[in-house]
N, C-alpha and C positions, 0 to 999 in steps of 0.2 A: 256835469249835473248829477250823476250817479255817482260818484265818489264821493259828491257833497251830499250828499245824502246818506248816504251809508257814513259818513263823518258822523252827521248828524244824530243818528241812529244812535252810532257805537256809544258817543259822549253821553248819550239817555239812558243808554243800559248803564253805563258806569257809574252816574249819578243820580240813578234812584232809589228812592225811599227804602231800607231793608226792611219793613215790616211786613212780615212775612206770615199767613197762618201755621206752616209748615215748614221747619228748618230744616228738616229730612232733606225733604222734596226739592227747596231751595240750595242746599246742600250738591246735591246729587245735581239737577241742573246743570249747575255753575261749572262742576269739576269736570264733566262728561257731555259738554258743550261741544258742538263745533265748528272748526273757524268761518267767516272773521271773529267772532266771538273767545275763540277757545281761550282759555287760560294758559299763565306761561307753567303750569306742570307736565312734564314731557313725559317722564316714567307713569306708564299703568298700575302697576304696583304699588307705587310710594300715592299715588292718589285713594286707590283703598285703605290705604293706613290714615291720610289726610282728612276721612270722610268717617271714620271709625272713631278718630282723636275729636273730629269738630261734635258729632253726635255724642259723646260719652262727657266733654263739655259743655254743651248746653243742655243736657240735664242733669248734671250735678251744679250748672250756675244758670237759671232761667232767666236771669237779667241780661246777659249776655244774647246777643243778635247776630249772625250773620250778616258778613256783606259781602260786597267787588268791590272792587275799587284801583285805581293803576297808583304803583306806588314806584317811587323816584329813590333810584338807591346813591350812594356819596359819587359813584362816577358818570353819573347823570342817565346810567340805564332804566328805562323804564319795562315795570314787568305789570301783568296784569294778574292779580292776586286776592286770594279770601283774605276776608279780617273779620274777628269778632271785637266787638265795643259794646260798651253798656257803662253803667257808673258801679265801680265796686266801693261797696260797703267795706269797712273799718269794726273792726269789734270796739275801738276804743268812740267818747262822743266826737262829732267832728265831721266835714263834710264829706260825703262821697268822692271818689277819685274816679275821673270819667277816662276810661282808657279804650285803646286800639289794639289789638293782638293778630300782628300780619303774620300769617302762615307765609314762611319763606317759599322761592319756589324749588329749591332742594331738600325740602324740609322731608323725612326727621329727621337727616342726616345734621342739617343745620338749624340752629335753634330759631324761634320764632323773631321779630321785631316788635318791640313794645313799645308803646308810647301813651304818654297822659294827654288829653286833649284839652288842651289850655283855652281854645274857644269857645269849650263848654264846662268854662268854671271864670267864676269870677276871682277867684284866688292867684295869687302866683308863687310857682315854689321857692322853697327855701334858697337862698345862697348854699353853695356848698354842699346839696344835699347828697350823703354816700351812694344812692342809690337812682336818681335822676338829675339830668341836666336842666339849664336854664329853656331848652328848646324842648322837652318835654320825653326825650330818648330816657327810657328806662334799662339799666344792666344793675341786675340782679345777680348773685352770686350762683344761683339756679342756670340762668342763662349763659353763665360762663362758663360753668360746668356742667354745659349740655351733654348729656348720652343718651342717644335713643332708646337704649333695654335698657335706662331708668328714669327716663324724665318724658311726660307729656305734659298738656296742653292743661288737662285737671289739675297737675300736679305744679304748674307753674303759677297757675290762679293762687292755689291755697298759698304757695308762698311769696305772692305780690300781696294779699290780705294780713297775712302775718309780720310785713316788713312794714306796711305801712302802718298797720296796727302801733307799733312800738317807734315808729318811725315817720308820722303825717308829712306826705309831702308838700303841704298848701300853709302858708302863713294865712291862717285866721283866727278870727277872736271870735267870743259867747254872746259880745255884745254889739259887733260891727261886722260886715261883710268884707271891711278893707282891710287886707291883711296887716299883720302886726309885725314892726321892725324888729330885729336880730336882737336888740338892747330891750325889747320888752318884753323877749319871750318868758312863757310864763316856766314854772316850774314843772309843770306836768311835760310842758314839749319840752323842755331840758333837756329832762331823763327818759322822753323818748329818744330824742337825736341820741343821746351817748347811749340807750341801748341799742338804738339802730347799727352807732360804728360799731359795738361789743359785737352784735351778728356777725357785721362781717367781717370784724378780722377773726373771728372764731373762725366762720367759714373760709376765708383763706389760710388758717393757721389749719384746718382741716387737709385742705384742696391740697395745700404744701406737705402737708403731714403725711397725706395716701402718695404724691406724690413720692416721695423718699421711701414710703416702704416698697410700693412697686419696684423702685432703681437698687432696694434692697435685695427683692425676691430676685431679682436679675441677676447681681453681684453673687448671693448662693446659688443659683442653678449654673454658673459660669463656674464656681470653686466648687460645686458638688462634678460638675464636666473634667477638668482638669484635675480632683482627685480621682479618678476612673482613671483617667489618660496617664497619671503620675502612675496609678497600682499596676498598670499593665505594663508601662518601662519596666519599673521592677520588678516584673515578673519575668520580662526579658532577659534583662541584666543578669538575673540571677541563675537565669539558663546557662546564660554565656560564661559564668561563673562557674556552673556547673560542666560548660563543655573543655572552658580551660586548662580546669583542674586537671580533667581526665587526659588532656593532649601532656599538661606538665608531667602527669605520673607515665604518659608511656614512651615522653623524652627522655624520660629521666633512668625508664629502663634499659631507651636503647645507649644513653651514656653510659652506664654500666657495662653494658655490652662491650662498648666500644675499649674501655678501659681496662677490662679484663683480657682483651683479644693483645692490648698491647704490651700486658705484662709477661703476656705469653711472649711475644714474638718479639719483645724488648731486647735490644742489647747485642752481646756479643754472637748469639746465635743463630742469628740468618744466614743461610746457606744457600740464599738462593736471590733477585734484584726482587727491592725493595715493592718495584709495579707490580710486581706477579703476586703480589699481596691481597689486593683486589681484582677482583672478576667483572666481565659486563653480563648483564643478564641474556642479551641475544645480540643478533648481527648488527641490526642498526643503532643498538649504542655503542657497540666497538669503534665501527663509522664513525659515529658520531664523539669518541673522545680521539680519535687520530686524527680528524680533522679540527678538531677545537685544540690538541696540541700543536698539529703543524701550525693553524694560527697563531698562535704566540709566539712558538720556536721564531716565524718569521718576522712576526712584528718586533722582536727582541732582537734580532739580528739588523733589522732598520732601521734601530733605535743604536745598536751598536756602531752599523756605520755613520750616522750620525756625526760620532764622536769621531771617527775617526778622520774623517772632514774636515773637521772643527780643528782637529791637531794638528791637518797637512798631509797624513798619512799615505789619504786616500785621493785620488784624483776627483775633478768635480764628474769631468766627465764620463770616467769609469762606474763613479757613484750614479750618475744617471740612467745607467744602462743596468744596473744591476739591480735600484732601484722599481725599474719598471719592468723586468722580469719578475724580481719577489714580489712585486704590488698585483700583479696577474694571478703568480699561483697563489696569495693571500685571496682574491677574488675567489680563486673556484673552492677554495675550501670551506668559506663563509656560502656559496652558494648551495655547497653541495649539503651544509648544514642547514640553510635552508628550507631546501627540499625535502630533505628527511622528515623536520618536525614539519610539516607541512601534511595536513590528512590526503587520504589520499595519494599524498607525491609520490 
């Protein structure tokens, strides 16, 4: 019994009369209601901007009304929501155009819903018309290029007035209330309709236009990044360019060196074995070149019996036993080289 009642209620609030003395007040109400009542606006915020945009629209248009009313979106959600409606005026002669202006419930992020209200005109729109459908859904080129730091609620009025202005959406005549067929329209709504489509593909040839220069200004801040990024390689490069050089010219001094040492000690007059030629600088490279020659010396001697294997010379089994004696002292000398270059060892 109480549910049916508060049913009863709710459906009262939602379908009464908006005339109101006070839009403010009505305004304020509606948005800062609450439940079962409340509205489907959730953010605090975005409803102070909601209650700013509906006030700064109805008094720049005083025909325009406040209401509630629950509206049905295409996936059958139903939200509880403002609308304003009233008949807008046309600059050109011609009837009023009675519309509905649902404040979305994510709005102003999302632009409003418009519609013409066909039950309150005996008119019906045009075929075809660029700017409304047969069901009375209006999409303005405004409302497709909603952005909220530049479009409101005022600013969408004046541009439903101006389109329909050059653009009536109602087939009627001067002399009949019933609208006039496509084949008898006159000259005047002609060259409204063609300047109605000249709007919009202006404004699309627009909307596309800013389009391309933003994906422009992207394309230059992307080549203005990457020539930063290019200057600074070659600035590297040219280090390395610089460091190069400097390593070629002190190769190049110590080939000289090297070259000069051998002209000296070329030929027929060494007196003394050719190693004693070079020096180690301390103990542990001495180490460390007696044990990188015994490596070899041995590895070249097991590379020699090898061969000798190969010819018969040597037995296999001798080869094996002398084998894994030389493969041992190979081991401690690669260990003992190891250990050396090893920090610490």
């Amino acid at each position: 019994m109480l549910s049916s009642l508060l049913g009863s209620f709710k459906s009262i609030f939602y379908e009464m009369p908006i005339s109101s003395p006070n839009p403010i007040k009505f305004i304020e109400d509606a948005l800062f209601c609450t439940s079962p009542f409340a509205l489907s606006y959730a953010d605090p915020d975005k409803k102070w901007i909601i209650r700013q945009h509906l006030i700064s629209l109805f008094q720049d248009f005083p025909f325009l009304k406040p209401s509630v009313d629950i509206f049905t979106h295409d996936d059958g959600t139903e939200v509880k929501l403002l609308n304003a409606n009233g008949d807008l005026p046309v600059s050109r002669p011609g009837p009023t155009v009675p519309i509905t202006i649902w404040i979305h419930e994510l709005y102003p992020q999302m632009a409003p819903i418009v519609y013409i209200n066909l039950s309150n005109s005996v008119y019906p729109i045009y075929e075809n018309h660029p700017f409304s459908d047969s069901s009375g859904l209006t999409i303005s080129p405004y409302l497709k290029n909603w952005q909220f730091s530049k479009c409101d609620l005022s600013g969408l009025v004046r541009n439903l007035i101006r389109l329909f202005s050059h653009n009536h959406p109602f087939y009627y005549s001067d002399n009949s209330p019933i609208g006039s067929h496509p084949s008898t329209v006159s000259k005047t709504e002609a060259i409204d309709r063609i300047a109605g489509m000249i709007y919009t593909d202006t404004a699309a040839i627009r909307a596309r236009t800013g389009a391309e220069i933003e994906n422009l200004s992207r394309i230059q801040i992307e080549l203005k990044r990457r020539s930063e990024d290019i200057g600074i390689l070659v600035r590297e490069l040219e280090r390395e360019r610089e460091s190069l050089k400097e390593t070629t010219m002190e190769l190049c001094d110590e080939g000289d060196r090297v070259l000069s040492w051998l002209k000296v000690y070329d030929g027929v007059g060494f007196g003394f074995p050719v190693e004693e030629a070079f020096g180690c600088l301390d103990r542990k490279s001495e180490i460390m070149v007696e044990c990188l020659a015994a490596d070899l010396a041995l590895e070249d001697l097991m590379f020699a019996m090898d061969e000798a294997v190969e010819k018969g010379v040597l037995g296999f089994g001798d080869y094996m036993k002398k084998v894994r004696v030389l493969a041992r002292e190979q081991f401690l000398h690669r260990a003992k080289m190891v250990k050396i270059e090893t920090p610490f060892g």
